[in-house]
C-alpha positions in Angstrom: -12.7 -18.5 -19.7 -12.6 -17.3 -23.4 -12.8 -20.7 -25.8 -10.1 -18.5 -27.9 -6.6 -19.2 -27.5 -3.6 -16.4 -27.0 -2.6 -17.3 -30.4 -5.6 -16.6 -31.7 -6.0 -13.4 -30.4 -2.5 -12.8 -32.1 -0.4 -12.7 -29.0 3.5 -13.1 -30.0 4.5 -16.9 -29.7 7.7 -15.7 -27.1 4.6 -14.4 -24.9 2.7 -17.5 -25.1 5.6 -19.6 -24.0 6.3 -16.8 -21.3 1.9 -17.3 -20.3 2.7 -20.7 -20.1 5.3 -21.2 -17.7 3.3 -18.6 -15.8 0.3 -21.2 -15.7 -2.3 -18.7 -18.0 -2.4 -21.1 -20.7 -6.2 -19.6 -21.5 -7.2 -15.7 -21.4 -10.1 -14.5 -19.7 -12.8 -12.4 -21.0 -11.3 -8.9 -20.6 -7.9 -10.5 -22.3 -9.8 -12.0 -24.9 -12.0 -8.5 -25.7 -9.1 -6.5 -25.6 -6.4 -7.9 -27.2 -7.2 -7.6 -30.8 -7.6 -3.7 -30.1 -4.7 -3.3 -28.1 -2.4 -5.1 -29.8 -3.2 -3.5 -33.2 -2.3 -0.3 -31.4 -5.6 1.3 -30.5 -6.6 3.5 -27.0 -8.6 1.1 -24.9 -10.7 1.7 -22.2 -11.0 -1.1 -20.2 -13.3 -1.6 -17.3 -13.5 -5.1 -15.2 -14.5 -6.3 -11.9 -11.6 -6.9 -8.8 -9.5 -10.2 -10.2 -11.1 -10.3 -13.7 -7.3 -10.6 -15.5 -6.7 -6.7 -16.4 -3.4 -6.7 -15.5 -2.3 -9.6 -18.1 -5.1 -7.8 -20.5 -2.6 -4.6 -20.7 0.8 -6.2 -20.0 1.0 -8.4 -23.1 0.2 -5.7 -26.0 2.6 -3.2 -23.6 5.7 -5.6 -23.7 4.2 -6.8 -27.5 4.3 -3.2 -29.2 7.8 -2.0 -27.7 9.8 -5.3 -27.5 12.8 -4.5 -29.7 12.6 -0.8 -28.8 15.9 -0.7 -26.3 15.3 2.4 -24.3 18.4 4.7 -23.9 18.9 5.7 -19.6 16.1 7.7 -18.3 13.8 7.3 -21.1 11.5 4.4 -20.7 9.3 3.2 -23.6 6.7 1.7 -21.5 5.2 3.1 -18.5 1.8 1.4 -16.0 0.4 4.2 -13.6 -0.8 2.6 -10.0 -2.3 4.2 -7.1 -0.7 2.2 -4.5 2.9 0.9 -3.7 1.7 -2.8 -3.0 -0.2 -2.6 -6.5 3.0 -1.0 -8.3 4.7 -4.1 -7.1 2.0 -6.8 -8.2 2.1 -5.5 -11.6 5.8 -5.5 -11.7 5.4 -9.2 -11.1 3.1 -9.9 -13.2 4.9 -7.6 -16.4 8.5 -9.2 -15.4 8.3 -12.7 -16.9 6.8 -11.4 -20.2 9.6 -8.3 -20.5 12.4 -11.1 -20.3 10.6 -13.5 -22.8 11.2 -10.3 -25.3 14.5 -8.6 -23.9 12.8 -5.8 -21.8 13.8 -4.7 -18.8 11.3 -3.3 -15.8 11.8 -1.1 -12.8 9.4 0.4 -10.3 9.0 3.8 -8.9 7.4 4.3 -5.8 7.7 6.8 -2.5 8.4 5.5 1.1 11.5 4.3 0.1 14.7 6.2 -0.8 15.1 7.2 -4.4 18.8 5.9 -5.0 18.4 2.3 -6.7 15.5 3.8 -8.9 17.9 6.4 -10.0 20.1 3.9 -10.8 17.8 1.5 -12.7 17.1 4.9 -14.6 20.6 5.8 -15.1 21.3 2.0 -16.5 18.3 2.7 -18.8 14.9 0.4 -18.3 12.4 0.1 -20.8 9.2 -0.4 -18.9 8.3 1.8 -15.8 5.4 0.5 -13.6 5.1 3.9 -11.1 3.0 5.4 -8.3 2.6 9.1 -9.8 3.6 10.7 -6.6 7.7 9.8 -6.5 7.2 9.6 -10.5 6.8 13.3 -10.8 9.9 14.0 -8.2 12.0 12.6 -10.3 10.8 13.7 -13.4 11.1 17.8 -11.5 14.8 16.4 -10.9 15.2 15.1 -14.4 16.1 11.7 -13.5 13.5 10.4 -16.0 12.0 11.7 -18.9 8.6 10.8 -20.3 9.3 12.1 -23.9 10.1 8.9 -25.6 7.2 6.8 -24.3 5.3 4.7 -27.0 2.8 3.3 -24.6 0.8 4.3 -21.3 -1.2 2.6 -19.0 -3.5 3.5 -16.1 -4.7 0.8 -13.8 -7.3 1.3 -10.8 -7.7 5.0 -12.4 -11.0 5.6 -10.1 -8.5 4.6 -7.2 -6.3 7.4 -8.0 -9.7 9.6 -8.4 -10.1 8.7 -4.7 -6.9 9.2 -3.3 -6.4 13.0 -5.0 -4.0 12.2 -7.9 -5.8 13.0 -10.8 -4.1 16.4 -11.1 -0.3 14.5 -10.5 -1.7 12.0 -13.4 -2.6 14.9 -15.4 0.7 16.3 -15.6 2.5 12.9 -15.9 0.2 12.1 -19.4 1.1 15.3 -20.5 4.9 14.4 -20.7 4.5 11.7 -22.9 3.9 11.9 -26.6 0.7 13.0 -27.7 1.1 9.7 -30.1 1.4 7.2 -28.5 -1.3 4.4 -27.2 -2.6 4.9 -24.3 -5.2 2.2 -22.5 -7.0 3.2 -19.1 -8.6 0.2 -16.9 -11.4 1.5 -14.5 -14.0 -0.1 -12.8 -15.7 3.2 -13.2 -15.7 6.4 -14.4 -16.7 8.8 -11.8 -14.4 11.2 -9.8 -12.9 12.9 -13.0 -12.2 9.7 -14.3 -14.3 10.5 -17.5 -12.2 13.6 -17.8 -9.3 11.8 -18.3 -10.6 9.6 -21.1 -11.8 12.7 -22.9 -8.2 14.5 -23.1 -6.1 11.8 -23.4 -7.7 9.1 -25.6 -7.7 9.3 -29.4 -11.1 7.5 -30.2 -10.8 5.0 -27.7 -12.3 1.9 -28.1 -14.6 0.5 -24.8 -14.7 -3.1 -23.5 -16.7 -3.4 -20.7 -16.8 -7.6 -19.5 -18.9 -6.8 -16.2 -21.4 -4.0 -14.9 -19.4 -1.5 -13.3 -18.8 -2.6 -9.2 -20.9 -5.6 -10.0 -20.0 -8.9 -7.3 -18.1 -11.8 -8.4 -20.9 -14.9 -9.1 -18.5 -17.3 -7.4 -18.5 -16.0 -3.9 -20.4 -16.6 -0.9 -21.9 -13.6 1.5 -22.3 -14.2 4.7 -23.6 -11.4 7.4 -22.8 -12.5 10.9 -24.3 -9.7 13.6 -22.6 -10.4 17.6 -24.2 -9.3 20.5 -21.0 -7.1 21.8 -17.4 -6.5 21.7 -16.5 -9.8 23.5 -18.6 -12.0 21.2 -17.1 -10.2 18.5 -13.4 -11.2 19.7 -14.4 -14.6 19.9 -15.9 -14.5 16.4 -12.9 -12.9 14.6 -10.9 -15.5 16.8 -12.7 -18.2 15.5 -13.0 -17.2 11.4 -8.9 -16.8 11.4 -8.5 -20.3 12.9 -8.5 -22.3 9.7 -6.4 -23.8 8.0 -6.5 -21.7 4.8 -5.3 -18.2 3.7 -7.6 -15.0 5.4 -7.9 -11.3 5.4 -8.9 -9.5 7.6 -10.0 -5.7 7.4 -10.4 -3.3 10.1 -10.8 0.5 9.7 -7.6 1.6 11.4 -4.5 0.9 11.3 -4.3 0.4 15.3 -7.1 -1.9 15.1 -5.2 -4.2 12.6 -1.7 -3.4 14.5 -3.2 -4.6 17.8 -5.4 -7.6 16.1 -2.5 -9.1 14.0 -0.8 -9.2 17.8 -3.0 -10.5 19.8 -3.8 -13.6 17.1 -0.6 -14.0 16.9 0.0 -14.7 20.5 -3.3 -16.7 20.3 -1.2 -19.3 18.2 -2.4 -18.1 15.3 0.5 -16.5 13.1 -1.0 -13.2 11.6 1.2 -10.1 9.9 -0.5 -6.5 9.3 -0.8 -4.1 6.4 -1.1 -0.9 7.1 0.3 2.8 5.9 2.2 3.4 9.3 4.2 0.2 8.0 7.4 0.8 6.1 8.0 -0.3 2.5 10.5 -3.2 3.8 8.3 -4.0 6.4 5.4 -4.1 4.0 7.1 -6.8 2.0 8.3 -9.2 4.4 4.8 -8.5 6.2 2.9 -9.7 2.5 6.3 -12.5 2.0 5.4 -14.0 4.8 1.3 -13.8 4.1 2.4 -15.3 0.5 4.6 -18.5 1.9 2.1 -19.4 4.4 4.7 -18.3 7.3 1.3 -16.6 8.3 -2.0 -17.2 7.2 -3.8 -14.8 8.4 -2.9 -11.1 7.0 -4.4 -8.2 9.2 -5.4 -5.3 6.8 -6.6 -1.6 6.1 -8.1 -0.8 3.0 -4.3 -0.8 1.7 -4.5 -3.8 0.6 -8.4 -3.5 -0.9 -6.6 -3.4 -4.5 -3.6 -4.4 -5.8 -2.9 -7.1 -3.4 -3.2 -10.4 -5.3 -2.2 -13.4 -3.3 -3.5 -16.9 -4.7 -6.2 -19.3 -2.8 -7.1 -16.7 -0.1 -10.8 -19.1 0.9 -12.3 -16.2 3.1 -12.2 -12.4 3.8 -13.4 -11.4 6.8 -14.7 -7.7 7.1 -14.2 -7.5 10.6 -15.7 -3.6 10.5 -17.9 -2.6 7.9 -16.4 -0.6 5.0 -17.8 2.9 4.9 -19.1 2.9 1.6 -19.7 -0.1 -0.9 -16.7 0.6 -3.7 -14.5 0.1 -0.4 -16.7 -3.7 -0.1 -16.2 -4.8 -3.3 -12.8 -4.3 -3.7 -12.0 -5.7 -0.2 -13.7 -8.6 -1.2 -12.0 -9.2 -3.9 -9.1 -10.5 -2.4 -10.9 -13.9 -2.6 -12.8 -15.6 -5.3 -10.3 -14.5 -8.1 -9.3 -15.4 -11.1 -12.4 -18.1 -11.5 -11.8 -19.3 -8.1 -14.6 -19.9 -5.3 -14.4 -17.8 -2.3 -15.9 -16.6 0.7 -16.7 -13.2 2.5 -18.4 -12.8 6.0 -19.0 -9.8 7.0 -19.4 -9.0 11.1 -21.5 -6.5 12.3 -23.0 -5.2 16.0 -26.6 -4.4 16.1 -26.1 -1.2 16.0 -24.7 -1.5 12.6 -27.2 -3.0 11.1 -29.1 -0.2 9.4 -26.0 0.7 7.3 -24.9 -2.3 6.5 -27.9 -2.8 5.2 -27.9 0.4 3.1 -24.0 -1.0 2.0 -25.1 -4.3 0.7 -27.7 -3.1 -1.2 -25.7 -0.5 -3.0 -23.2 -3.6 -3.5 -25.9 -5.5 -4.7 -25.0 -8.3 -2.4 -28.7 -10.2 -1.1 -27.1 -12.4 2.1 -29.3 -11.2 5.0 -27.9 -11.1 8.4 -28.0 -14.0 11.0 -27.1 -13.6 14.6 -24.3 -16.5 15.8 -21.6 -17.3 18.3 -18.3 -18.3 17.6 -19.8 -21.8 18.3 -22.6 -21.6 16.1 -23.0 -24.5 13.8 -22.6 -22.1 10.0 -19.3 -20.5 11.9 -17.9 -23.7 12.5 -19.1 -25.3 9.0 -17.3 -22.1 7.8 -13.7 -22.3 9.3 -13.5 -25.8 8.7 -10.7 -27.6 9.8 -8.9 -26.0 12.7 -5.1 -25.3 12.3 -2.8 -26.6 14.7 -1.7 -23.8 17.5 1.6 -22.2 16.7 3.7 -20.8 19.3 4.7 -17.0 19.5 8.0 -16.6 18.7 9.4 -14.8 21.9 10.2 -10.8 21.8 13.4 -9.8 22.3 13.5 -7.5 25.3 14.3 -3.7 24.1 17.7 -2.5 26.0 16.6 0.3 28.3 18.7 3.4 27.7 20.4 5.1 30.6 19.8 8.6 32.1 23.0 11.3 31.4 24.0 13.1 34.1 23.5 17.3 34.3 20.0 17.5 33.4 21.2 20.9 30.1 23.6 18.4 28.7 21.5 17.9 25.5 21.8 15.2 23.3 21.2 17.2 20.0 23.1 20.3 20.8 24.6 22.3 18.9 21.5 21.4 15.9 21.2 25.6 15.2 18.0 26.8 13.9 15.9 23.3 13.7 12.7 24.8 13.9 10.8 25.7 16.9 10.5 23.9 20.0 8.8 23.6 23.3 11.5 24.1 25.6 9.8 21.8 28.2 11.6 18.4 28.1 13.1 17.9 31.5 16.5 16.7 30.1 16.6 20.3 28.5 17.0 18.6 25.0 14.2 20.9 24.1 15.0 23.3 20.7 14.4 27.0 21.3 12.7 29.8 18.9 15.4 29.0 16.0 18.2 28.8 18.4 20.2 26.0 19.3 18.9 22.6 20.6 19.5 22.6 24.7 18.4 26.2 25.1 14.7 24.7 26.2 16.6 23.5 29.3 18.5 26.7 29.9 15.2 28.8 29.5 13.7 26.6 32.5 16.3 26.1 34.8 16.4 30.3 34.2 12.4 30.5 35.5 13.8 28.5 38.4 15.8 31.0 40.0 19.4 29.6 38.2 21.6 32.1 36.9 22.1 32.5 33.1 24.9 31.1 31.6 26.2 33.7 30.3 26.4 35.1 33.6 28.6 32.4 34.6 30.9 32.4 32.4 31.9 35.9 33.6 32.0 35.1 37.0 34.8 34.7 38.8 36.2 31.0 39.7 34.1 29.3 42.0 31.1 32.3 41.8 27.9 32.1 39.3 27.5 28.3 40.1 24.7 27.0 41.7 26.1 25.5 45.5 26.3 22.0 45.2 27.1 21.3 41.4 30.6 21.5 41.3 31.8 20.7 37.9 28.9 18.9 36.9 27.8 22.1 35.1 30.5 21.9 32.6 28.7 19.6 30.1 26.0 22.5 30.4 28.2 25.1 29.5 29.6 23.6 26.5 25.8 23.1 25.6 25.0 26.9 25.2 27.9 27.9 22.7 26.6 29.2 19.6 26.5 27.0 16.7 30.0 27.0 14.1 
């Protein structure tokens, strides 16, 4: 902690009373470094380890240098960058209580949901924008927003959006807004094209740097655990999400942390997943209930390596080695933030042991690995007190939906021109080259010796009909009229 105040450092007094109720009474070192420059108006590059305080380090001189700036609809004065949806929405939370202390309003912009309440936040007129550039630059191709009137830009996690390809989208995006205005990037390095961005878009930027780049957090403890096989690893992972305290755990897929959230969860031990197959509302109430302790174990892909700030998590657990050792730090700091202790284990097979090695060292983390049981004594020292079994909630059964009748009666007909289809389904619901949907079934019962339908219709009454149907072949026939 900085032995400066916020009013030293020439933070607003609205904002300090805003700080205050928000229980940050004291600014970290990155706030402390950065605040003089920012709030005098100055390009900052900012770069900070995972849970150093960035996010208040940008948000106060953002809401500081446009409060009293009202932004007409669709042009914002403020707008934060983010690479992911779930970091979008920390920020938002973290920006909201300081935009009211000063009038301001703030909306965010991200995909996976649909665009209609953003357009109307935009249409009402919001000052601040915290965005993921991806649904940003849809609306600004629709003109929904406009970027011209922006006095100040931020980019958070900028080497995230290196990773994930949106450098070029972020490009474009900068571009829109006034040449002018401040801009402040916050990076825990500058690799990937990173660099490039500083170059064009910062006016004699000013650098603050309060940690080596991707260095680990003092106040957490590394363990290595290596398990003989997959059963002892079960038992393991069983074992470090038993306690009483907030966990995360990380897998490599999302099926892995679909099906491990599950099966703790019917283990008594209430457990949500994170993952991008989820939707956006599932994603909240998945992280709502992770946040209210209605679960206390959150089940995780690399999603929720950055932007994900829940208070006292006590322990990540790494149940599968990251592939590289950005993808380490940042999982692992979930825990240990914001001056807080915390603790990371890391479980590996022994086949894994070469390049975990090679990870750790590039991480510069020193804990060496030890081989244990889910009843060794530093597992059980770990997890603590055991939390008291929870009962699965029971699962509704899913209604079971009924066969139709007259296997060409498709369910989509009449859907012209949908694209191409097989043609193979059984209940002939199968779309045709470009033609329309129940034609699949018509091809097929054709290659089984049935006559075409067309060929029916011109039949006489009672003639063209396969024996035995009767009038069961009408739904059929109203299937194969053309579309309109």
């Amino acid at each position: 902690m900085s032995t400066r105040s916020f009013a030293d450092l020439g933070v607003p007094s609205n904002l300090i009373a805003a700080l205050n109720d928000m229980d940050r009474s004291t600014p970290f070192p990155i706030q402390a470094d950065t605040l003089p420059d920012t709030l005098a108006g100055r390009d900052v590059l900012g770069r900070g380890k995972t849970g150093s305080g960035k996010t208040l380090a940008f948000a106060i001189p953002l809401v500081a240098r446009i409060a009293g700036h009202r932004a007409p609809a669709g042009k914002p004065s403020g707008l934060v960058l983010a690479p992911t949806r779930e970091l979008a929405t920390q920020i938002t939370a973290t920006v909201e209580p300081l935009a009211r202390a000063a009038g301001l309003r703030v909306t965010t912009i991200f995909g996976g949901v649909k665009q209609t309440r953003q357009e109307q936040a935009l249409s009402n007129g919001v000052d601040i924008v915290v965005a993921c550039p991806g649904r940003l630059e849809d609306l600004m191709r629709q003109r929904i927003v406009d970027l011209s009137r922006v006095e100040v830009t931020v980019l958070d996690e900028a080497d995230h959006m290196a990773d994930l390809g949106f450098l070029p989208v972020v490009t474009r995006i900068l571009a829109a807004t006034p040449a002018g205005g401040q801009r402040m990037l916050f990076s825990a390095t500058l690799d990937n094209g990173v660099d490039k961005l500083v170059r064009k878009f910062l006016t004699d930027p000013v650098s603050h740097s309060v940690d080596p780049e991707n260095s680990p957090v003092v106040a957490m403890t590394h363990h290595v655990f290596e398990v003989g096989g997959k059963d002892d690893k079960n038992e393991l992972v069983r074992a470090l999400a038993s306690g009483t305290g907030r966990r995360i755990l990380f897998t490599r897929t999302k099926h892995q942390a679909k099906k491990l959230a599950k099966q703790l969860t019917a283990d008594g031990i209430p457990a949500r997943d994170l993952h991008g197959n989820l939707s956006q509302p599932q994603r909240d109430r998945n992280l709502e209930a992770f946040s209210t302790g209605t679960a206390r174990v959150l089940v995780a892909t690399d999603i929720a390596a950055r932007g994900v700030h829940v208070d006292d998590i006590e322990l990540v657990v790494h149940v599968d080695p990251p592939a590289e050792h950005k993808a380490y730090l940042h999982r692992s700091g979930r825990t240990a933030r914001a001056g807080n202790e915390g603790t990371v284990v890391t479980v590996m097979t022994s086949d894994q042991r070469k390049d975990t090695q090679a990870l750790l060292k590039k991480a510069a983390i020193s804990a060496r690995p030890v081989a244990v049981t889910a009843a060794s004594p530093v597992v059980v020292d770990l997890v603590g007190e055991v939390a008291p079994y929870v009962t699965p909630e029971p699962v509704a059964p899913q209604p079971q939906q009924q066969r139709r009748s007259g296997g060409g009666h498709a369910p989509g007909r009449g859907r012209a021109g949908r694209g191409k289809g097989t043609g193979q389904r059984s209940d002939g619901a199968g779309r045709g080259q470009g033609g329309s949907a129940g034609q699949g079934g018509q091809q097929r019962r054709q290659g089984q010796g049935g006559q075409q339908r067309s060929g029916a219709r011109q039949a006489p009454s009672g003639q063209g009909r396969p024996q035995g149907q009767g009038s069961a072949q009408q739904p059929r026939r109203r299937a194969t009229r053309p579309a309109g």
